[in-house]
N, C-alpha and C positions, 0 to 999 in steps of 0.2 A: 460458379465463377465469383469470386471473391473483389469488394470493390480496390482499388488501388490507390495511393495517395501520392501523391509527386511531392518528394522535398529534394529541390538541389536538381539533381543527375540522378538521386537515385529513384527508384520505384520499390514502395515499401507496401505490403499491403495493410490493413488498417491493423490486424492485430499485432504486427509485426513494428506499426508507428509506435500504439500503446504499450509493448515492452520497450521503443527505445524512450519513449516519454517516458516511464519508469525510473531508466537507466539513468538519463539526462538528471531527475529529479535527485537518484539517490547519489551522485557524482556532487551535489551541490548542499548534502549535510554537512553542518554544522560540525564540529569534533564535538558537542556534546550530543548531538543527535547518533552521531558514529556510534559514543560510545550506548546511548541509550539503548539503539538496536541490536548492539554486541550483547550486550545485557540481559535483554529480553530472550534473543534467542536462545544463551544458555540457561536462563530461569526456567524456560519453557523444558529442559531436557531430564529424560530419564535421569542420566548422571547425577543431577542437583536434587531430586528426589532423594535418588539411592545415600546421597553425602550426608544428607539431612536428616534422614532416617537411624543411617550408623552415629551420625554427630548427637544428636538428642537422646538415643538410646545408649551411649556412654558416657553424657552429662549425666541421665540420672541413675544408673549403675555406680557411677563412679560416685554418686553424692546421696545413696542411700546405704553404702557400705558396704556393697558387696565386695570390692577391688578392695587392695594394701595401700590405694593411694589414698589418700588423706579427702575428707568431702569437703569441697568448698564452697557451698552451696546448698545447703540443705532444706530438706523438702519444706517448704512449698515451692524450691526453687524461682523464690525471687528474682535472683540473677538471671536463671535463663528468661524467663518472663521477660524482664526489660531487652535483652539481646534480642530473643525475637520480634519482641515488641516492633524496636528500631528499625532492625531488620526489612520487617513489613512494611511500614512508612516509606523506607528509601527503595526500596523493589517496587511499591505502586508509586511512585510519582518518577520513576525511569520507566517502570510500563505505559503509565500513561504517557507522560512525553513521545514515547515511541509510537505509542497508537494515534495522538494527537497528528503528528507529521505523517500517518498512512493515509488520516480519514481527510488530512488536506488534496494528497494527491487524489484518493477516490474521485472527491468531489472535483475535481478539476478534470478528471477524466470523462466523468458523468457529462459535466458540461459541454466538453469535447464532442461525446456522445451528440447529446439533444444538437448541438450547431450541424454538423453533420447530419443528422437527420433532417433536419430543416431543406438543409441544401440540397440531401437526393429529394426530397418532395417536394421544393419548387423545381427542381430539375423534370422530374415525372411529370408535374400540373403544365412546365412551359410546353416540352414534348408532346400531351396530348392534346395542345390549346393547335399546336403547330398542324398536328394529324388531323384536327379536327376542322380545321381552314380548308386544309389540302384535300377533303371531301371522304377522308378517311376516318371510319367510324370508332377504329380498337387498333392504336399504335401496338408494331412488334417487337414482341418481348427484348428480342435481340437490340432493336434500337434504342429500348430502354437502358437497357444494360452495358450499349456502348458510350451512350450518354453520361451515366454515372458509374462509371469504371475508376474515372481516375478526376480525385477532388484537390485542387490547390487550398493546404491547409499551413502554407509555411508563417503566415499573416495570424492568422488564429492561435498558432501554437506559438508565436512572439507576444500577443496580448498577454494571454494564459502565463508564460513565463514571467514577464511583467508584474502581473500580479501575486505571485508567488514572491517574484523578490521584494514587494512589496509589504508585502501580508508580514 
């Protein structure tokens, strides 16, 4: 049985809060965040491999003589050197940007996390404190589990937001 989380009317269960927390967060990038994450995902693909691979191996074909085209660029290929050069520079500070705004939401999840844990464990410690009045030595399971089924976290996820517009 999976815990449950009430936001609104609906009933979400918890992993299903953490994809809409996701959702909510990437609804609320930046257009250069947009674009960073566009970025990322196709730097990350086969495609851009394979581009890079036929682009460089017909800069230096073409600029060691083999081709009737004229070389423009001749070996030590200076020119491409600085082109990738560039290149690299503006590909790691769109990646990083991108992984910057992942490792925000992680951390805010994580947080999410630990508060939520807190709450089912003072939830458990009340429940046993209660059972253990009531002359009952080992509360059951079931009552535990009715207890922290379902956690009002509509308060915590406005903080959490808060903070992010903040940051």
């Amino acid at each position: 049985m999976q815990a449950e989380v009430k936001q609104g009317r609906n009933s979400l269960t918890i992993d299903e809060q953490y994809i809409s927390f996701k959702a909510r967060m990437s609804k609320r990038r930046t257009k250069v965040e947009r674009i960073a994450d566009m970025l990322t995902k196709n730097l990350g693909s086969m495609q851009f491999l394979v581009f890079h691979a036929i682009w460089f191996s017909l800069w230096i074909v073409i600029n060691i003589g083999l081709t009737p085209i004229k070389p423009f660029d001749p070996y030590p290929f200076g020119f491409l050197t600085l082109v990738v050069s560039l290149e690299a520079i503006f590909f790691s500070i769109v990646i990083l940007i991108s992984e910057n705004r992942e490792q925000k939401i992680s951390d805010i999840r994580e947080e999410m996390t630990l508060v939520l844990l807190r709450v089912i464990e003072q939830q458990i410690r009340d429940l046993a404190k209660q059972a253990k009045s009531k002359g009952k030595h080992r509360p059951r399971a079931e009552v535990i589990m009715q207890k922290t089924e379902t956690l009002e976290i509509d308060a915590l996820e406005d903080v959490i937001e808060q903070e992010v517009d903040n940051s």
